[in-house]
Structure formats: structure tokens, C-alpha cells
N, C-alpha and C positions, 0 to 999 in steps of 0.2 A: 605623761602616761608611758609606761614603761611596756616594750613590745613584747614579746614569748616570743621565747626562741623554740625555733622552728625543728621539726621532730626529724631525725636523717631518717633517710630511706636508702641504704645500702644496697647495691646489685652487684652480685658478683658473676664476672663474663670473662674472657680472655681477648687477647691483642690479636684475632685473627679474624680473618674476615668470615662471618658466622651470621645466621638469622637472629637468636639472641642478641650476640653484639648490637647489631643494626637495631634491632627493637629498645634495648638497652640506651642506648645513645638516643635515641628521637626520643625518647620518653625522657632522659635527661632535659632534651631541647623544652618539651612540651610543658615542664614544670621550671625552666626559669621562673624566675618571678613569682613563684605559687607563695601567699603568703603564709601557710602552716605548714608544705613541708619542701626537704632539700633533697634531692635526688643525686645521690651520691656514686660512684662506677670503683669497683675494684678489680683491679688487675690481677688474677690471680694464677700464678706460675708461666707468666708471660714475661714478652722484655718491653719494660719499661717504654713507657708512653705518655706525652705530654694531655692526652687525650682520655684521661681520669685519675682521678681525682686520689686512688688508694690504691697502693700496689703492698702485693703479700708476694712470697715466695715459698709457703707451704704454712700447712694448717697454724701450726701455733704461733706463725706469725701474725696471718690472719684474722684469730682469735681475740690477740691482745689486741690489734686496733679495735674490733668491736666493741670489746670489754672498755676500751677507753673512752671511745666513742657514746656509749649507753646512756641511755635508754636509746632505744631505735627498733626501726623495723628491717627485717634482713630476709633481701631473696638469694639463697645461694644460684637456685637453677640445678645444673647438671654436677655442681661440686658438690658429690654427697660429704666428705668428708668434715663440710664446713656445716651443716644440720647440728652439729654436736654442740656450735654455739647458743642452741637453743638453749641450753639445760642453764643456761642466766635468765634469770625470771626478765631480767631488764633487756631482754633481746625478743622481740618479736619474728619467729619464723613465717616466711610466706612462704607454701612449698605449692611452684607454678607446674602444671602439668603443660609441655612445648608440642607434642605429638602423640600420636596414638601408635603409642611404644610399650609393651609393660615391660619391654628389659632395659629400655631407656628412662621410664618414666612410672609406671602403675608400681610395679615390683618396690622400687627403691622409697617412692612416697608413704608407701602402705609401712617401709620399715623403720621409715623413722618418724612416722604419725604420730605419737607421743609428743614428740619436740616441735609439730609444726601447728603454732596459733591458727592458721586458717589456709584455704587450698582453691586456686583460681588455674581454671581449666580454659585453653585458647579456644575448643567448641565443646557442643553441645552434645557430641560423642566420646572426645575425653573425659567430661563429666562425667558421664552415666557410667563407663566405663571403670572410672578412679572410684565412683562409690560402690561399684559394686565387688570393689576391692575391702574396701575402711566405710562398708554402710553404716555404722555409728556416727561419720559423721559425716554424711550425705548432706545433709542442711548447712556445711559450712563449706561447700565448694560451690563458687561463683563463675559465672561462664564468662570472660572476656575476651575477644577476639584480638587478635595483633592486626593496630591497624594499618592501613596504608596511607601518607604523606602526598595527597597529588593538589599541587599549587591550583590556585585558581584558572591562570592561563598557563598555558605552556607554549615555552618561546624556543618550540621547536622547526626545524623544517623535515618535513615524512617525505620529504621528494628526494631527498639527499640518497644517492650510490654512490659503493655498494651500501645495503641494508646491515644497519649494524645489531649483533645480536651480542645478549652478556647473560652471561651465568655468574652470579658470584655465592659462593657459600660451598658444605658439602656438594660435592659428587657422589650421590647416591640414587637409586635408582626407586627406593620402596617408597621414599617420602618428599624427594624434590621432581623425579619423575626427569632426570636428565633425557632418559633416550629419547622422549618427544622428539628431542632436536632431530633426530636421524629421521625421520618422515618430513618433518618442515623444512630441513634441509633439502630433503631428496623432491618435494614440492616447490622448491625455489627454481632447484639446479632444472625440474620440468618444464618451469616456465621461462627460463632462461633469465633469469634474476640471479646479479651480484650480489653476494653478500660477505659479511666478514662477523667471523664467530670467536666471541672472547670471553675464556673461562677461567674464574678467579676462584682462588680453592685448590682443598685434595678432597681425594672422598675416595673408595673401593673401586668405585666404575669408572674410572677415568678411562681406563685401556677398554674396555668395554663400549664405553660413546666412542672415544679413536678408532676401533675397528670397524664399528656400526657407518660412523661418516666415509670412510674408506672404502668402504664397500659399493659408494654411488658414484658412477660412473661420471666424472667431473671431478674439475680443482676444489679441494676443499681449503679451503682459509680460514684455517684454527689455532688461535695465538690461545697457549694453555701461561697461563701466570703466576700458577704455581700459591699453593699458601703466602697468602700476605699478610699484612695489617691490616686495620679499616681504614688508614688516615687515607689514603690514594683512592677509595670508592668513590669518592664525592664527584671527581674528575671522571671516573670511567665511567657512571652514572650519566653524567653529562654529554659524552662521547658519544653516545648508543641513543 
């Protein structure tokens, strides 16, 4: 008996340390072994990484693996300029709504709705929100939430000082909600708890949570890490 080969399912992400990425990646993990389809990671305008599987360096390079690749299904995400691969009947577009953005997310979906076979929203207010963009096709956005990965036991110790705290991704304030840290901080520093604060990423607020921590009367210990790759998360993950 002869097997079917299994249908790709292309993601396109980049080499930095991102919500995407991370979602991207555990969803690779989660579909090893899946026997109809291959969860494929393209690198795109990133440096090179052992860590998936397709690297492109701008659109028409992009294009041509797809094209060679095909038939498949293809989620660009945030690279609008790779939606245009749709226009091959052999290319299935998923166009994922990440946030409740419309200059991130509603705007750009609604403009290239044409080229995208179907539309998977991470809640139930991106949803409402994306059809009330492209209500034609309201019945073809699916609500999926980005799940979270938590082992059965965890082989940690919570007694360990100082407390270790990590941020990794944007530095932004409208949709990661960084400045939290500056009251949990200044709630530590009240009760006299060590901690140690590590932040992986760039994002607009950076100088913004740096002044906010600065502001609390105490040592602050804030190791900033600066845009990375993802291959080091795993470790810092572990760390914290």
C-alpha cells in the first residue's frame, strides 16, 4: 500500500525572538508525526537558522519555493507582501488575525481577502471584529486561540532567590502590557523580595519600563538582551 504524501503547511516567521515565532515553532513540535500533514517554518529576511526548515531573503525568492513546493497551504502572518503567493490556484492562503490591531491586522487582511482561502482569528473579538471588516466572509473565520505548552509536572523550585522574572518578545505597552512590571516591581521592592528582571526583545517602550523601574526607590536588576534569535529561549525559559 502505497502512502500519500503528506500536504506542507508552510509558516512564515522570522529568526527573532517573537509571539509568532514561539507559536510557530510549538506547532511545528505538535505536528511531528501528524500523518497527513508537515509543518514546514520559513525564515523570511532573517539570518539563517538551523532552526527551520526554508529560508527566503525577499519576496520572489519566497515565491519560487512555494511554487515548487505546491500544492500546500501557506500562512504568511505579518508578511503581507508574501499573500500575493495566493494568486496560484495550488497555494492555499490562511490569513491569521495575531491581535486586535487593524493597522496590524483588520486593515491588511481585508486587502488582500481575495487571495486568502480561509481566516483564523486567536479570539473571539478578533473575530467579530475581522468580519466586521470582510462580512462576506464572516462564516469563514475560525476562532483559535494560541495555546500555552505547560508540562504535566514542573520540575521547578518557587523557593529559589532572587525571583526571576523574563519578558521575551515586543516591548510594547498596548498589547504585551510591559509596564505591569513597574507595580510588581515596586510590590517586591515593598516587601523586601529579591528579584532579577530579564528582558529579551526590542519594542518602542523599552526606555519607558527603564524609567518607570528607575523611578522605585531600590536596586533594580534589569539585564535588557536586546533582540535575539529564538534558539537561546529554551534556556532562559528554564532559568526563570
Amino acid at each position: 500500500m502505497t502512502m500519500a504524501k503528506k500536504i506542507p503547511v508552510v509558516i512564515a516567521t522570522g529568526n527573532i525572538v517573537s509571539g509568532v515565532t514561539s507559536w510557530a515553532m510549538e506547532l511545528r513540535r505538535a505536528f511531528a508525526g501528524h500523518p497527513r500533514y508537515e509543518i514546514l517554518l520559513l525564515n523570511y529576511k532573517g539570518e539563517k537558522s538551523g532552526g527551520f526548515d526554508l529560508h527566503a531573503s525577499g519576496p520572489e525568492e519566497a515565491a519560487d519555493l512555494l511554487h515548487r513546493a505546491s500544492p500546500l497551504a501557506f500562512v504568511p502572518n505579518y508578511h503581507w507582501s508574501l499573500y500575493m503567493a495566493g494568486m496560484d490556484p495550488r497555494i492555499r492562503i490562511v490569513g491569521i488575525c495575531h491581535a486586535d490591531s487593524a493597522e496590524e491586522y483588520y486593515d491588511p487582511l481585508a486587502w488582500y481577502e481575495p487571495l486568502i482561502s480561509t481566516f483564523v482569528a486567536v479570539s473571539p473579538e478578533c473575530a467579530a471584529k475581522l468580519a466586521g471588516r470582510i462580512p462576506a466572509r464572516a462564516g469563514e473565520i475560525a476562532v483559535l486561540p494560541c495555546a500555552v505548552v505547560v508540562p504535566g509536572t514542573l520540575q521547578r523550585d518557587y523557593r529559589t532567590s532572587p525571583v526571576r522574572l523574563l519578558h521575551a518578545g515586543r516591548i510594547v505597552q498596548k498589547q504585551k502590557r510591559v509596564m505591569d512590571f513597574v507595580p510588581l516591581a515596586e510590590g517586591l521592592c515593598g516587601r523586601g523580595v529579591d528579584y532579577i528582571l530579564d528582558i529579551a526583545g526590542e519594542g518602542p517602550d523599552l526606555d519607558r519600563l527603564k524609567n518607570g523601574l528607575a523611578a522605585i526607590a531600590a536596586p533594580n536588576p534589569l539585564r535588557i538582551h536586546g533582540r535575539n534569535q529564538p534558539d537561546p529561549l529554551p534556556v532562559l525559559w528554564r532559568a526563570h
